[in-house]
N, C-alpha and C positions, 0 to 999 in steps of 0.2 A: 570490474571495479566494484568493490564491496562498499556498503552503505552502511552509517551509522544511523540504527531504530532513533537513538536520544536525538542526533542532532537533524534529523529529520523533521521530529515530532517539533522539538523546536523553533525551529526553521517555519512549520506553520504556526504555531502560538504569534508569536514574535507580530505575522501579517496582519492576522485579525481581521481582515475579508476574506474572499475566495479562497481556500487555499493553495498554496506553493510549494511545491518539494524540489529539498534542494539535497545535491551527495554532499559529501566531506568533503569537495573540492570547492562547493559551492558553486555548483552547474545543476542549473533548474532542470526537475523530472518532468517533463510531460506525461501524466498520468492516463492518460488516452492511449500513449505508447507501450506502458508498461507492458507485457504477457500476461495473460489470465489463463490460469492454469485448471486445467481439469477439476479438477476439489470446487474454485471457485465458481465452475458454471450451477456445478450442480447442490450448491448451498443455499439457501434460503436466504443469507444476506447479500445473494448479489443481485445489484441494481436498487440497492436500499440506497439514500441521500445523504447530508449530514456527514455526522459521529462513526458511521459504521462506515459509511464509503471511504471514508479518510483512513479508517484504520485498516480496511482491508486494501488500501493503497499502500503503504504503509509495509503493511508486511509481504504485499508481492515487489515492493522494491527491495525490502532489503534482503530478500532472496534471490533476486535475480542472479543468472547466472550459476546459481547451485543447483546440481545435480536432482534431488528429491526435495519436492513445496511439502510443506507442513504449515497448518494453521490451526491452532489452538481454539479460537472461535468460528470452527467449521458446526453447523446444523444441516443436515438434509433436507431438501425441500419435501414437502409433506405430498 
């Protein structure tokens, strides 16, 4: 099942507390479930809080399931 970024990102704006990811079907993500993929363990923003956890929630949903992760705001941990 492919995920739309907008109406994801949406999707938490919208709650304005914790937030919530939901697909296109409007079936909530547990972000605890998501895959963390290789790139993400070894990036400097994972296990950050906030802005960046959401965004890199974010974008390993709307990958899931595709073959090669890619993430634009990957930095290597120092």
């Amino acid at each position: 099942m492919a995920t739309n970024l907008l109406s994801i990102r949406r999707s938490i704006l919208m709650n304005g507390s914790a937030p919530k990811y939901f697909d296109d079907d409007g079936t909530e993500i547990n972000p605890d479930l998501i895959p963390k993929p290789d790139l993400c363990i070894i990036c400097k923003k994972d296990g950050q809080s906030g802005e960046e956890d959401i965004l890199c929630n974010l974008t390993r949903a709307d990958q899931q399931g595709q073959g090669e992760f890619r993430c634009d705001a990957y930095e290597p941990k120092e």
